[in-house]
N, C-alpha and C positions, 0 to 999 in steps of 0.2 A: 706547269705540271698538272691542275687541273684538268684540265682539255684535256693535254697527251694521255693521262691516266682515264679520261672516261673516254675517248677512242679505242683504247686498250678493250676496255668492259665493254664496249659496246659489236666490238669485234667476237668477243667471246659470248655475247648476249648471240647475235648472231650465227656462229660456229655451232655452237653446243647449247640450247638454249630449249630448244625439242627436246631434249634430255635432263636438263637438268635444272631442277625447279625451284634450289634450294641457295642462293646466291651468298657469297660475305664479300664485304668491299674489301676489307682490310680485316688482319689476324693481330691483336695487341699493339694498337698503334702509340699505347704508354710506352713499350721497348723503345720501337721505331724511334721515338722523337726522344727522348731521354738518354738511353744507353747510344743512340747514332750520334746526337747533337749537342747533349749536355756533356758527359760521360767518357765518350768516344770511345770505348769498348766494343762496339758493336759499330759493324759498316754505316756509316762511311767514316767513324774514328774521329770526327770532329768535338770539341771542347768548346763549344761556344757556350759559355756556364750564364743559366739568367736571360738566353735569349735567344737559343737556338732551338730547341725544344716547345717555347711556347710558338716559335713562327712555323717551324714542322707540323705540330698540330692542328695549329689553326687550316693551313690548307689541306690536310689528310683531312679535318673535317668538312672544308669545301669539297675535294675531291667525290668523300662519301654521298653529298646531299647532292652531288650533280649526276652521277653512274644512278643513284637513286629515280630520280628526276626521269633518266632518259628511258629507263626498265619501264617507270611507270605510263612514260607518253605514249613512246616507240614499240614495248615488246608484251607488256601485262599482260593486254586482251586477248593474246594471239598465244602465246608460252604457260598463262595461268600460275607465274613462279612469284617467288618473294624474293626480298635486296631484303640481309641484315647488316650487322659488324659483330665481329667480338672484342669485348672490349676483355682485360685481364685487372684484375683489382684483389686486395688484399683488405683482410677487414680489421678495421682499428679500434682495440678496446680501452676505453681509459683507465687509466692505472688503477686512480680514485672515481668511484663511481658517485660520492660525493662532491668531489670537487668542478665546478661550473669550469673552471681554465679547460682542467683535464676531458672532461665531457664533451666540450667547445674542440678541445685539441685532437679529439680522436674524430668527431666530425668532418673536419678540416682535414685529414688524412686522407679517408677516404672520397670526401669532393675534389681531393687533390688529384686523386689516382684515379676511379672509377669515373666520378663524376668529370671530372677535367672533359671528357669526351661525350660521356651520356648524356648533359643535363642540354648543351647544345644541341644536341640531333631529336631529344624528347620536347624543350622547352626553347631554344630558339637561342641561347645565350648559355654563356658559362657560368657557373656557380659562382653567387654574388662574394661567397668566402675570398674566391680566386681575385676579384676581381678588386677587392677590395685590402685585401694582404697584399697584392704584387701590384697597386696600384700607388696604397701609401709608401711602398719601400722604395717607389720610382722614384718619387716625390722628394723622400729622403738624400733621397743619391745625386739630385739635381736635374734628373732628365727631365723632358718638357712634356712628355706621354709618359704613358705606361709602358714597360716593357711585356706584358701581357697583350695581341695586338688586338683590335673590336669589330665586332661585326656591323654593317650597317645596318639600317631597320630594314632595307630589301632582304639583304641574306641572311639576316634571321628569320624574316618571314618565309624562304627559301628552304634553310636548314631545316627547321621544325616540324616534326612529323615525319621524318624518312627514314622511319628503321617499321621494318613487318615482323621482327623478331630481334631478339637479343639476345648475339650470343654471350658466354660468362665462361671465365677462364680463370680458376682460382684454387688457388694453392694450401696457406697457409694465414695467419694472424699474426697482428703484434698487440703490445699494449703500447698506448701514448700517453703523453704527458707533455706539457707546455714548457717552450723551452725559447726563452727569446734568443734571438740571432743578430747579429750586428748589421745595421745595414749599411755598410760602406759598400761602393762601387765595385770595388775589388774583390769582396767575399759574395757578391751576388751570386745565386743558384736556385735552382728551380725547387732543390731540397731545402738552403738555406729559408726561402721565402713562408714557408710553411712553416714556421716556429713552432716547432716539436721535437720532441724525443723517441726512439721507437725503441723499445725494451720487449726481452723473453723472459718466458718462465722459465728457471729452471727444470721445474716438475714438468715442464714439455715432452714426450719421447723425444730424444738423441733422432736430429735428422742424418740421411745421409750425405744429402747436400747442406751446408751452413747456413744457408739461408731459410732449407724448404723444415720446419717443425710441424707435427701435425697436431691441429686443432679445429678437430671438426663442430667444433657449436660454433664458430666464427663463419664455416660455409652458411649455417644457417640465417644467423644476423646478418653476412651480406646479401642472400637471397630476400628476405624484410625489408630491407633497403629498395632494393632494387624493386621491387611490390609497390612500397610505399610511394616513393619518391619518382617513379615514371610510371604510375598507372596500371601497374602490372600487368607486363608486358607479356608476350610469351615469350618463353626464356632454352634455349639448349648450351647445356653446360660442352662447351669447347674445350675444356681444356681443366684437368686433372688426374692429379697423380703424385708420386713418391718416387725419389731412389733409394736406390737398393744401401745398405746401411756397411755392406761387406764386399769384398771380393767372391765370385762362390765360384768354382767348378762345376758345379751343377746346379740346377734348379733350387732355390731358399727364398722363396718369395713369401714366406708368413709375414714381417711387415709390410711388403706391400697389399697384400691382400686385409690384413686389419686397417691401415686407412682406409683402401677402397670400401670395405664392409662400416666403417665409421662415418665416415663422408656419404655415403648413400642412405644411410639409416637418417640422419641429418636432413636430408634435402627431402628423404619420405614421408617426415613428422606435419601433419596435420596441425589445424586445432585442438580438433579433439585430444590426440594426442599429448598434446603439452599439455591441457586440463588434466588428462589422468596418469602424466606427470607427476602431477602438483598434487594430486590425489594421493597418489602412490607415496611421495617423499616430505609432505606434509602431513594430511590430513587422515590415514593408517595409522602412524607413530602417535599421533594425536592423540584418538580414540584407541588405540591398544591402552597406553599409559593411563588414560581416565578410566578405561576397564579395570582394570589394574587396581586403580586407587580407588573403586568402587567395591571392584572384590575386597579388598582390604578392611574397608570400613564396613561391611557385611559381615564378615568375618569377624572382624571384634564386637560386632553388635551382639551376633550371636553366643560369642563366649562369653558375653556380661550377661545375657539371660540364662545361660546353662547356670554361670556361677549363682 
């Protein structure tokens, strides 16, 4: 599938290539390999739970770094384009922001989902979380490997460093919390493996799909992420949005238009900005209140010398 799929891209490198400068290998390949392979909701409907998913992946990532590979030999010099991915991810906030489980377990969320794909194609391997969650549960279960499969030291060295851009495709947040999962053979799953919980606010706005809640400081934290933790990359957000929460006859788009006005306000905040933030909703309240309690005691100063 490899090869067939970079003959594909390289047909289309060729085709349309004068034109088009702006390449994605692959659109959310967390779907792909989860909802096709683990899930079976989504084409091709298979249920392989625990081990269909991570072997989908692992080749949609070889696939990625070779259509990569070929653009950069074969067509860069001559087309002057870029090869990205979009990867889709959701950001995980711990329940308890004191608590190390909890903190540890919203981490692990999001290397589950985002990084599952990124840290490979940034850093050459998958996220040691992964590797070492779904490595001990192998163990557990008696298999003689991992069911997570590994790259050799060629194709990581191969993998790493093939994205010009990253695209980012994100919706909504949850909160996590650590939640242990049995590891017998039979409940294995790509979810199970992830020992978590993923809980909502209530005080969320009512989404219109069950899943999509809008929580736009979570678009922020995972853009930080993605900064941090690949070198900050350049980034085009692929993919967001809201449904609609009703039926309408006519045009009633005010909720989607307050996420998109929410979400964008989010990804436009600066430094600065958060500092005068923190200005704004600390350190005002601050000094009003000490004004306050100055005038006060000015004020009875002065009424004890009147008296």
């Amino acid at each position: 599938m490899v090869n067939h799929f970079n003959e594909f891209a390289n047909l289309c490198f060729e085709r349309f290539g004068n034109r088009i400068k702006y390449w994605m290998t692959f659109n959310n390949p967390w779907s792909v390999a989860v909802e096709g392979y683990e899930t079976g909701e989504h084409a091709p409907g298979l249920r392989l739970r625990g081990t269909g998913a991570y072997k989908v992946a692992h080749h949609i990532i070889k696939a990625h770094a070779k259509v990569w590979h070929t653009y950069d030999t074969q067509w860069r010099a001559k087309q002057k384009g870029m090869v990205g991915i979009s990867l889709t991810g959701d950001w995980g906030e711990p329940v308890d922001i004191t608590n190390q489980k909890d903190i540890e377990a919203a981490e692990r969320y999001v290397q589950f989902y985002l990084g599952w794909f990124a840290t490979p194609i940034f850093h050459g391997d998958y996220p040691q979380v992964m590797k070492d969650f779904i490595g001990r549960k192998s163990v557990q279960q008696g298999l003689g490997t991992s069911r997570l499969p590994s790259f050799s030291p060629q194709e990581k060295s191969y993998i790493k460093g093939t994205c010009d851009f990253l695209g980012v495709g994100h919706f909504t947040t949850r909160y996590i919390t650590q939640k242990n999962h049995p590891s017998a053979r039979s409940s294995s799953s790509y979810f199970t493996d992830r020992d978590l919980a993923e809980l909502v606010d209530p005080r969320w706005p009512d989404p219109g799909s069950e899943w999509l809640y809008s929580v736009p400081w979570g678009f922020r934290r995972l853009l930080n992420f993605v900064k941090s933790q690949y070198g900050n990359p350049m980034i085009y957000v692929t993919e967001n949005g809201v449904s609609e929460k009703m039926l309408c006859t006519e045009l009633c788009d005010d909720w989607r238009i307050q996420y998109f006005k929410d979400y964008t306000n989010e990804m436009l905040k600066d430094p600065l900005t958060s500092h005068m933030e923190m200005v704004t909703e600390i350190v005002v309240p601050t000094v009003c209140t000490l004004s306050i309690l100055l005038s006060a005691v000015f004020l009875m100063f002065l009424l004890r010398r009147r008296n």
